[in-house]
C-alpha positions as CSV (number, residue, x, y, z in Angstrom):
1,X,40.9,-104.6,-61.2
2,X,37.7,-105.8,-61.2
3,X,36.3,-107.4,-64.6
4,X,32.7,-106.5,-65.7
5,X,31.4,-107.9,-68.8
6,X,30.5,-105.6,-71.3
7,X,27.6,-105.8,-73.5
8,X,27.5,-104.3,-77.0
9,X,25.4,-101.2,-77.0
10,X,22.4,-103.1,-79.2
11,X,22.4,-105.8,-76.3
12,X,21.7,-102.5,-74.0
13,X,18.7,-101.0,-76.0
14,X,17.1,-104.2,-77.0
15,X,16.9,-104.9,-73.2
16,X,16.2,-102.1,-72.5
17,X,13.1,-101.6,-74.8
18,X,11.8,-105.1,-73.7
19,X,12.1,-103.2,-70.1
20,X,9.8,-100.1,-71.4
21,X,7.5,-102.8,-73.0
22,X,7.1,-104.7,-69.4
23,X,6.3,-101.5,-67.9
24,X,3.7,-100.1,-70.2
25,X,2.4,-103.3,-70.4
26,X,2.5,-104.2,-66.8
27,X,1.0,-100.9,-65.7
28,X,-1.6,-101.7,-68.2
29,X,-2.7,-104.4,-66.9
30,X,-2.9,-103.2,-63.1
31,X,-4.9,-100.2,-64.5
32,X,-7.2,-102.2,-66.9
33,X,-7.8,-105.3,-64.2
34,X,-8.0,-102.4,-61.4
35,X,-11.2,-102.5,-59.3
36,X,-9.7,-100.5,-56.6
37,X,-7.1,-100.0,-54.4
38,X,-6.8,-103.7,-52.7
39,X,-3.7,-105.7,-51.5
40,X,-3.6,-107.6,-54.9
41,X,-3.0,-104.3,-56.7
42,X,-0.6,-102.9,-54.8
43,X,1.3,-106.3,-55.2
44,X,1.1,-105.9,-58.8
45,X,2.3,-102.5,-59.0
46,X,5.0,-103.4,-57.0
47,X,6.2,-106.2,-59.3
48,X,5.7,-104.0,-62.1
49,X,7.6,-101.2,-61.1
50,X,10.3,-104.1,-59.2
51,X,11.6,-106.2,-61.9
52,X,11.9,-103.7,-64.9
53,X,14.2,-101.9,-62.7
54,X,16.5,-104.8,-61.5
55,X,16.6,-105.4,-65.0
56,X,17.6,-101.6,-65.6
57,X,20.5,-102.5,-63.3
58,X,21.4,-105.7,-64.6
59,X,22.1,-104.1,-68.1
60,X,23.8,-101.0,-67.0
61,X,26.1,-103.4,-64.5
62,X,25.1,-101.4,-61.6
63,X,25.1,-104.5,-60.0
64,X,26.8,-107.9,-58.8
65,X,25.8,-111.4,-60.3
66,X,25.4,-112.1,-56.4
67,X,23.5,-109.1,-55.9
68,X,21.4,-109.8,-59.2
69,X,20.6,-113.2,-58.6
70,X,19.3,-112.8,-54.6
71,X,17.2,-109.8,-56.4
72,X,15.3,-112.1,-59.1
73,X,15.6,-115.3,-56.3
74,X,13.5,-113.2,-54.2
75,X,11.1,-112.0,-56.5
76,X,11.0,-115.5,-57.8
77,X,9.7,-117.3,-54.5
78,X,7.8,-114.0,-53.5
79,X,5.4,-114.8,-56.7
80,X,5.6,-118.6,-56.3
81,X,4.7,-118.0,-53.0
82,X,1.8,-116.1,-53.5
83,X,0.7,-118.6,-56.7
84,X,0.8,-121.7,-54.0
85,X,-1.4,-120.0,-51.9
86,X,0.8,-119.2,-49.2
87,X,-0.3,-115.4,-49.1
88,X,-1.8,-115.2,-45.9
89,X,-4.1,-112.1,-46.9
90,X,-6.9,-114.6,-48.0
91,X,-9.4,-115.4,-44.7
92,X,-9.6,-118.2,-43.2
């Protein structure tokens, strides 16, 4: 068989309530900073609604390490990218 690690039940609902907290939070944010419905929003919604739930995965082992770590590589360069400038929404 196949062996998963297992992490103690605290481990689960501490992660999870930091999960909770970065969704409240995040969607916070979008709403508060919100001055309409624009491409940077919906970006933000998306990465607040994204990583909270591969993190839901991660702690529930729903998924791989391999699976996990292309998931938060993506996100990773996906904001990098966007933080260097290389969006190509902004005019030029």
């Amino acid at each position: 068989g196949v062996s998963v690690m297992q992490t103690t039940p605290t481990v689960q609902i501490l992660e999870l309530a930091a999960t909770i907290i970065m969704l409240v939070g995040g969607a916070l944010i979008v709403y508060r900073r919100s001055t309409g419905w624009g491409p940077a929003t919906l970006s933000a919604f998306g990465l607040v609604l994204l990583v909270p739930t591969i993190l839901i995965l991660a702690v529930t082992n729903a998924l791989s390490k391999e699976i996990l770590a292309t998931l938060l590589g993506g996100v990773a360069g996906y904001i990098f990218g966007r933080a260097s400038g290389g969006d190509g929404d902004q005019p030029r």
